[in-house]
C-alpha positions in Angstrom: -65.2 41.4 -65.4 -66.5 38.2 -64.1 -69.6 37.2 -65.6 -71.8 36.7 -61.6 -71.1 40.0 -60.9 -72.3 41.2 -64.2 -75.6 38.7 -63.6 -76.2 39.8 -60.6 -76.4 43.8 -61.3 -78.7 43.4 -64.5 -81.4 41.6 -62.1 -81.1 43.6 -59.7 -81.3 46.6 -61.8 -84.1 45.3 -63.5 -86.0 44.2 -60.3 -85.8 47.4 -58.5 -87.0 49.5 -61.7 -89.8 47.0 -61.8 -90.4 47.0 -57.9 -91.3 50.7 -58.3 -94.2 50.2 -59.5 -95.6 47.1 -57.8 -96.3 48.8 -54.7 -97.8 51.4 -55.9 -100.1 49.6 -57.8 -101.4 47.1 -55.3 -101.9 50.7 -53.5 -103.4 52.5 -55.7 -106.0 49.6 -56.6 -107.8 49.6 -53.6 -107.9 53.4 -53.1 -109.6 53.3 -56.4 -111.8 50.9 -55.6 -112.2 52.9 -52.2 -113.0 55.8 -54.0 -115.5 54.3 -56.7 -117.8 52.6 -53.7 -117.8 56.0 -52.0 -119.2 57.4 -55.1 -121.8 54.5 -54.7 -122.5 55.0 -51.0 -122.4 58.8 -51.6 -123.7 59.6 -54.8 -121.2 62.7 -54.5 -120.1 63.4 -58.1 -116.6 64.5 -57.2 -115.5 60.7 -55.8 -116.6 60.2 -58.9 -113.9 62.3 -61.0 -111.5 61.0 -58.1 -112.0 57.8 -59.3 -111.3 58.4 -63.1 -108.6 60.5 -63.1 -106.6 58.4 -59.9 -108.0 55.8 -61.9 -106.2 56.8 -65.0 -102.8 57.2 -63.0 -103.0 53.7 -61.5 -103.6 51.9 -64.9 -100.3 53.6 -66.5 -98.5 52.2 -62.8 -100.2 48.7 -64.0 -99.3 48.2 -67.3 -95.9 49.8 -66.6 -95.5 46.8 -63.9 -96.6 44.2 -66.2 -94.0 45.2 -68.8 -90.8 45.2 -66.5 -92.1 42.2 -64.8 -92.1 40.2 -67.8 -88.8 40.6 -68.4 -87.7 38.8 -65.2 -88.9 35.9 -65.8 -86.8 35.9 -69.0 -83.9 36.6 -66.7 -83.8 32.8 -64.5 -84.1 31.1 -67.9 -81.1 33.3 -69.4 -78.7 34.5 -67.0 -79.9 32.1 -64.2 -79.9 28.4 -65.5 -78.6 26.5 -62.8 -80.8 28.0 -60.5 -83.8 27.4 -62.5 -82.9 23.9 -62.9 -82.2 22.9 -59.5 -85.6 25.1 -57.6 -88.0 24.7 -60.9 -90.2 22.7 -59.5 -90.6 24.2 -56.5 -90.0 28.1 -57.4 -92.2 27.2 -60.3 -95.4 26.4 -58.6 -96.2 29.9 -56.6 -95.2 31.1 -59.8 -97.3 29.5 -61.6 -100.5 30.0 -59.5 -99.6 34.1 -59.8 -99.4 33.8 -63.8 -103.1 31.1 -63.6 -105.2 32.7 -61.0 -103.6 36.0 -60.0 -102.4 37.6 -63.1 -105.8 36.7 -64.9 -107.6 37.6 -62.1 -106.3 41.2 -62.0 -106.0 41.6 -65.9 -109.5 39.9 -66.9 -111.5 42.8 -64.4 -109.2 45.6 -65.2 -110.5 45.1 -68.8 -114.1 45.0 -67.8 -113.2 48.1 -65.4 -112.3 50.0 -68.1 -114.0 49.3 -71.3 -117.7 48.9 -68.6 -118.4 52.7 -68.0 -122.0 53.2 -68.7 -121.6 49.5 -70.2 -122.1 47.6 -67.4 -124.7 47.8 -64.2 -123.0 50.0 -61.4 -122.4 47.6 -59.2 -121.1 44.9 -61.2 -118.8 47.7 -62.2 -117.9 48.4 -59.3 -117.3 44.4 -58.6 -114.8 44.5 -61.5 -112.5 47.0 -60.2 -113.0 45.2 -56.6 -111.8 42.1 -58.5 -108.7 43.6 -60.2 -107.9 45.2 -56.8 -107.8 41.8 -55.1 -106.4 40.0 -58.4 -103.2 42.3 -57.4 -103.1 41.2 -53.6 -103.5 37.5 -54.6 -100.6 38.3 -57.3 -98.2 39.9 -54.9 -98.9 36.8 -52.1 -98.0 34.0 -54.3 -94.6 35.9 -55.8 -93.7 36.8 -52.8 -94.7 32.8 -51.4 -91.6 32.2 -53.9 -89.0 34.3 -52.6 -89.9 33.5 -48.7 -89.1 29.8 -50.1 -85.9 30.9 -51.2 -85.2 32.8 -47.9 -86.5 30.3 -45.6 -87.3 26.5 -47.7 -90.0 24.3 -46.2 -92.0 21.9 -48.1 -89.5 20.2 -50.8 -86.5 17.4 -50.7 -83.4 17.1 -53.1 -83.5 14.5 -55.1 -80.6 12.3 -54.7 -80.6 10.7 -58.5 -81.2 14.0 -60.4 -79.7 16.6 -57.0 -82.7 18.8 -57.6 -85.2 20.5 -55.0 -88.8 18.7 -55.7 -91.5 19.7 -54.0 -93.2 17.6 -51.3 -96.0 20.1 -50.3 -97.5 23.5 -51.9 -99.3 24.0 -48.8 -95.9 24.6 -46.7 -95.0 26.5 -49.3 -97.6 29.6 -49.3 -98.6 29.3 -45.5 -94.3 29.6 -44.9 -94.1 31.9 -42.0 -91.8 34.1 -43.7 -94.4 34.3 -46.2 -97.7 35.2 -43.6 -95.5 38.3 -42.3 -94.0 38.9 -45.5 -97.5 39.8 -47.4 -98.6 42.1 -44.8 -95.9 44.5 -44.4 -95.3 45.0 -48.1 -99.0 45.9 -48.4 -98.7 48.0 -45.5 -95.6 50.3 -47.5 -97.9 49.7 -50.6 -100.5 51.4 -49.1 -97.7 54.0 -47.8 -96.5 54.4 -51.3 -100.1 55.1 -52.7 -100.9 57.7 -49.7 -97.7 59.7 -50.4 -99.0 59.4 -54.3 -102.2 61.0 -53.2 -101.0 63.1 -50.7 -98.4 64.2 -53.4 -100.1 64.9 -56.3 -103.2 66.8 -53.9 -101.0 69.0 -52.9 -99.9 70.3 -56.2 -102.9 70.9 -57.2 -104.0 72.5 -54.0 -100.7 74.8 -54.0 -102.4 76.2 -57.1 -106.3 76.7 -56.0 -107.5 73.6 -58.5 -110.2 71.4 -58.0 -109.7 72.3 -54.1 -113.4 69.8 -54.0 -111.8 67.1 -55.2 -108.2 67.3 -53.8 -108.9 68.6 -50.1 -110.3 65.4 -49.4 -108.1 63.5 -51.0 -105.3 65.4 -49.2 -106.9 64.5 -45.8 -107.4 60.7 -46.8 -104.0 60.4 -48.2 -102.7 61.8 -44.7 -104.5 59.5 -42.9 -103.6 56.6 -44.6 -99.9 57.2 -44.8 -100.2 57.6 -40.4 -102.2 54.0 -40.0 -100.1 52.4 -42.9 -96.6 53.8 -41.3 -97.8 52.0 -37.8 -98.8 48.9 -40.1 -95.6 48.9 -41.6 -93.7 49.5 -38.1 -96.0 46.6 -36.5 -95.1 43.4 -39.6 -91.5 45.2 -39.6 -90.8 44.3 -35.9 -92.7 41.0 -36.2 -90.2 40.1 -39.9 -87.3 41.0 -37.8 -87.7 38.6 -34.8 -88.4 35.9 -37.5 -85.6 36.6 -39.1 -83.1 36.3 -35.9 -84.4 32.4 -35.9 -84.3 31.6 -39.6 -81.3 34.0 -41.0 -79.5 35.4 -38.0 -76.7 36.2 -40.5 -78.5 39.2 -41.4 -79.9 40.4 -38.6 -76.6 41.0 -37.5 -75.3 42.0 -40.5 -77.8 45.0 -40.6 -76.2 46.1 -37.6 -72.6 45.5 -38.3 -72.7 43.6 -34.8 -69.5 41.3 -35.3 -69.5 40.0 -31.6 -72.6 38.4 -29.6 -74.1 40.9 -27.5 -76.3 40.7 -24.9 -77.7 43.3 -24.6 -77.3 44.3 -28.0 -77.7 48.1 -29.0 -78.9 49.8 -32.7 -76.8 52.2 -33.9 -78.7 55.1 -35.9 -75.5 56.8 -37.3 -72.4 55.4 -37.7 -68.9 56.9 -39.7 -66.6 54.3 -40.0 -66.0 51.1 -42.5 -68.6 48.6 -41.1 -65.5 46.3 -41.2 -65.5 45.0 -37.0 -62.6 47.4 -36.3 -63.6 50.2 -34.2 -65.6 52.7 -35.6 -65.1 56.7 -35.7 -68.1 57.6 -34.4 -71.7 56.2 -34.4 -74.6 57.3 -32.3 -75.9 54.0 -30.4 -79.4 53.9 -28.6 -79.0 50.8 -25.9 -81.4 47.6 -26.1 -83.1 48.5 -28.9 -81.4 45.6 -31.8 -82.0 43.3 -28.3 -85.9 44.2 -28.7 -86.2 43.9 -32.3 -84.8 41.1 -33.0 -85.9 38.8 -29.8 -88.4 40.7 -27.9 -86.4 41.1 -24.7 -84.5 44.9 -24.3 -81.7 42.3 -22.5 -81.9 39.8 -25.3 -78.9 38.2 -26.9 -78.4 38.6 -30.5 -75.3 36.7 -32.5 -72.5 38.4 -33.5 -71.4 38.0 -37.5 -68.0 36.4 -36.5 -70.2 33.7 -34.5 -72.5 32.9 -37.1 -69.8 32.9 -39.4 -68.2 30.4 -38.0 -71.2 28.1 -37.1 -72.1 27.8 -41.0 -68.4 26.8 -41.4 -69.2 24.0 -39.2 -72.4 23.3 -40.6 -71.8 24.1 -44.6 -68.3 23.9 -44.9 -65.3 26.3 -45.8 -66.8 29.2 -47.2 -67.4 33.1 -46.3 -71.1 33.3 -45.4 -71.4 37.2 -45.1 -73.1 39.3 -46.8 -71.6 42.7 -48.1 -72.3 44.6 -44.5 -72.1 48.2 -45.8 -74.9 47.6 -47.8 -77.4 45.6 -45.4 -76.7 48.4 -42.7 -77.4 51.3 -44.3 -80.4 49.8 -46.9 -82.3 48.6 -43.5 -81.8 52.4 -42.1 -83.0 53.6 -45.2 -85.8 51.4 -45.5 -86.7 52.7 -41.7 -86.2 56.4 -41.8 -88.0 56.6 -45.2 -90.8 55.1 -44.2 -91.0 56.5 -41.0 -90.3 60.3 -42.7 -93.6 59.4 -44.5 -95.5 58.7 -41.7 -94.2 61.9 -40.0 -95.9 63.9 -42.5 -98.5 62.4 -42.3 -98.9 63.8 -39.0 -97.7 67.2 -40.1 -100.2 67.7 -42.3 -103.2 66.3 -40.5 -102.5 69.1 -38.1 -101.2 72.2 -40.4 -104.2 71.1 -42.6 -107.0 70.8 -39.6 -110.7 72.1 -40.0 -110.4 76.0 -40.0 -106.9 75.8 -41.2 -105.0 76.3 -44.8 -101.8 74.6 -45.0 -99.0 76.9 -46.1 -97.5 76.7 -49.4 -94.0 75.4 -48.1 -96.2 71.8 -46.7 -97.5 71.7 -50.7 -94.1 72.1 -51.6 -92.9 69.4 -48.7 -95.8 67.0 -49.7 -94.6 66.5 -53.1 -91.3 66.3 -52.8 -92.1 63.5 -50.0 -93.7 61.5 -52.9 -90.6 59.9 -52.9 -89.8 58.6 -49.6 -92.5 55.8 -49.6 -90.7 54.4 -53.3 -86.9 54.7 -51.2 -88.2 53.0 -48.5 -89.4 50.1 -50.4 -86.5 50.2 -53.2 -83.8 50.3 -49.6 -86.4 47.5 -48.0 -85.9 44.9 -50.8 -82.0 45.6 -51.3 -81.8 44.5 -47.7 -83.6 41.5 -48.0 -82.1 40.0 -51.1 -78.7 41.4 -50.0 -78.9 40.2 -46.7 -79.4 36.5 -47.4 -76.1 36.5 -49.7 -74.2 34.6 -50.3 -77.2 32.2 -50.9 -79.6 32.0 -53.4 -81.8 29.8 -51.3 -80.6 30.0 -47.6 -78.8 26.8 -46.8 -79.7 25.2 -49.4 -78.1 26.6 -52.9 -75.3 29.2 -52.8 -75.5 32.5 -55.7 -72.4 31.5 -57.1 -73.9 27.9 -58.1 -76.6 29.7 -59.5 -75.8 31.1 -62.8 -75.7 30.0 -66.5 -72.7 28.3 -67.6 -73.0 28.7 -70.8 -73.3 32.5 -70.7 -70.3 34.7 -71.7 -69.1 37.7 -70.2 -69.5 39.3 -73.5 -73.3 38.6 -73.9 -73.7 39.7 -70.4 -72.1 42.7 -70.4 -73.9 43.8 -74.0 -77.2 42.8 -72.1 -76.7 44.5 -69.2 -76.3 47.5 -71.0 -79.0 47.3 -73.3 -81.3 46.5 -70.6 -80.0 49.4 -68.3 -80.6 51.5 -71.4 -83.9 50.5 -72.2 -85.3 51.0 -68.9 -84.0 54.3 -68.4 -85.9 55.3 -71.5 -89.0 53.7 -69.9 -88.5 55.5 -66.8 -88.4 58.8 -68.9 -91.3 58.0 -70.9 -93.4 56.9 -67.8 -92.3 60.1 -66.0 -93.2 62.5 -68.7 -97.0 60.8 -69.2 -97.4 60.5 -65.2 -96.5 64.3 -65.2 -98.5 65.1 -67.9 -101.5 63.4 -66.5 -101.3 64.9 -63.4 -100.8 68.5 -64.6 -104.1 67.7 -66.6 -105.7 67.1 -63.9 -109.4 65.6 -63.5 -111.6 66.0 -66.3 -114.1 69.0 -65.5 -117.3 68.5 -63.9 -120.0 68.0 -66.0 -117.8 66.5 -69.8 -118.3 63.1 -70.4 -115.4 60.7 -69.9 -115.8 57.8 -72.7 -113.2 54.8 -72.5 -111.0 54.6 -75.9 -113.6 53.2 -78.8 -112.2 51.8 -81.8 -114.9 51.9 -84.5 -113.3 50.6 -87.3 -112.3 47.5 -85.5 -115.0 44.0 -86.0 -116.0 41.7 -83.9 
């Protein structure tokens, strides 16, 4: 087994499982927060049980996050030294202002939030929760500032004497293009992940006549917001892709398989064949769309892989610069029809649920197995993007294979991989069981008191 392959499948194990839960809290945190000000503006008791027991199912999603997201940090120190060494002073920095300003931020409110029911004035309690909610935003911007570095570098040099990337200018850094179109779409599928949460777990409850006050709007919200946040999504989507033909048109072609220039160029919806550049057996081909998507113009001409391939040759030297093409094409279809299967329901249900109407029990049934198209969508999105820009680590500058620790054995890796692999499944059956549980539970009846967790025998 050689030792970057085994590197490179215990990240990216352990950054999916943690990816799970990132957009659905940076979801989930404003809907609370929507949900505790409608209470406020309202005065309606039953935004007020929305709050808690959403509220409830959002902090398990938080903490969750924070506990697989600690881990990869480990991960550039241990598996990923030469990388760290060579972008630390630049990856560092975004980094940094996350773990600062962000990360405090979120966790410092969320505290107050919780232990400041009946504690604090209403509307600095409400504040706090607005402040968490925002923390969360502020944390996803500058981690995701660090990986648009790595998939498009601006403000930094190398070093001659020490042949490291230093950084010449935060600034270029978190306003990076890739990085103002970036944000935006991944909180438009968070926000798609958190409807299909709420529209999810509504209709389970509704399916079996409880709480129908508190769910049925819920429901209705939830379907609303996975519609505007599908056409969000669709909107940064088309925006990231025509960015991405001028900064890495490697993968732009490489999601579709398109080995020769093409002008126009079509996208292929379906294809049966080995993605290799020989002919395939079938595949189902809609013209000019790939042209519009990736340079505005239906006629537009997008690069082939064998042309960009051999311009990087020219321009980096020997080398194979393409990514693994099976997986970029059908993790960017994935990412799509996920997402866009969301949205759909969204639309079903708005209408099947309309005033005067009951939805049936099989659009209950529909709406919670759909919880899980929003987390697909996002889990195929981010394969595709850190896929796609293979074989580099930071595009153009530092190549994957370069990246890992030297002095790491294939032994070590292989025993961590598996422990890792193994503790997160565990995780991801414990979380399952208490978000189940939780939900079954349901909100806490109308009229009982709903005290935060009091530790008496504890001093201060």
């Amino acid at each position: 087994m050689d030792k970057l392959y085994l590197a490179r499948w215990q990240f990216g194990i352990t950054t999916v499982y943690h990816f799970i839960f990132v957009p659905l809290t940076i979801g989930l945190a404003i809907l609370v927060a929507s949900m505790q000000t409608t209470w406020h503006i309202t005065g309606n008791e039953v935004y007020l049980r929305m709050t808690k027991f959403f509220g409830k199912l959002f902090l398990v999603s938080f903490f969750m996050g924070v506990v697989t997201g600690i881990w990869q940090e480990f991960q550039f120190g241990m598996n990923w030294s030469s990388y760290s060494r060579f972008v630390g002073d630049v990856f560092g920095a975004p980094l940094a202002m996350e773990g600062l300003l962000a990360f405090f931020l979120e966790s410092t409110f969320l505290g107050l939030w919780i232990f400041g029911w009946n504690r604090l004035p209403p509307l600095v309690h409400l504040a706090t929760i607005w402040l968490a909610a925002i923390g969360t935003v502020a944390s996803a911007y500058f981690i995701l500032a660090a990986n648009s570095w790595m998939q498009h570098p601006v403000g930094y040099w190398i070093n001659p004497g020490t042949r490291r990337a230093e950084l010449t200018s935060i600034w270029a850094v978190i306003s990076n293009p890739t990085n103002l179109v970036t944000v935006p779409h991944v909180l438009f599928a968070a926000f798609l992940t958190a409807a299909g949460f709420l529209v999810g777990v509504s209709a389970w409850h509704l399916a079996r006549r409880s709480e129908t006050a508190l769910f049925r709007p819920a429901l209705r919200a939830g379907l609303v917001l996975l519609i505007v946040a599908g056409i969000g999504a669709a909107i940064t989507g088309d925006i990231q892709a025509k960015i991405m033909t001028v900064q890495q048109p490697m993968k732009i072609a490489s999601a579709e398989a398109l080995y020769e220039t093409s002008t126009p160029a079509p996208f292929s919806l379906f294809t049966i064949g080995n993605l290799s550049g020989e002919k395939a057996i079938w595949s189902l081909r809609v013209p000019h769309v790939l042209s519009y998507l990736a340079t505005g113009n239906s006629d537009g001409t997008v690069q082939g892989v064998n042309d960009v391939q051999r311009e990087y040759v020219a321009r980096f030297g020997p080398g194979d610069y393409r990514p693994y093409i099976p997986v970029t094409y059908w993790s960017f279809r994935l990412m799509i029809g996920f997402g866009g299967l969301a949205s759909l329901l969204g639309l079903v249900g708005l209408w099947v649920s309309r005033p005067g109407r009951t939805p049936g029990r099989w659009f209950y049934r529909a709406a919670v197995v759909a919880m899980v198209l929003p987390f697909i969508g996002n889990t195929a999105g981010w394969v595709f993007t850190e896929m796609g820009r293979q074989p580099w680590t930071v595009v153009g500058v530092f190549k994957t294979a370069e990246s890992d620790s030297p002095g790491v054995d294939v032994a070590t890796l292989a025993i961590s991989l598996g422990a890792f692999t193994l503790i997160y499944g565990i995780l991801a059956a414990i979380t399952a069981v208490i978000m189940v549980r939780m939900v079954r539970a349901g909100p806490t009846p109308a009229g009982e008191s709903e005290e935060p967790p009091h530790f008496p025998h504890l001093t201060y």
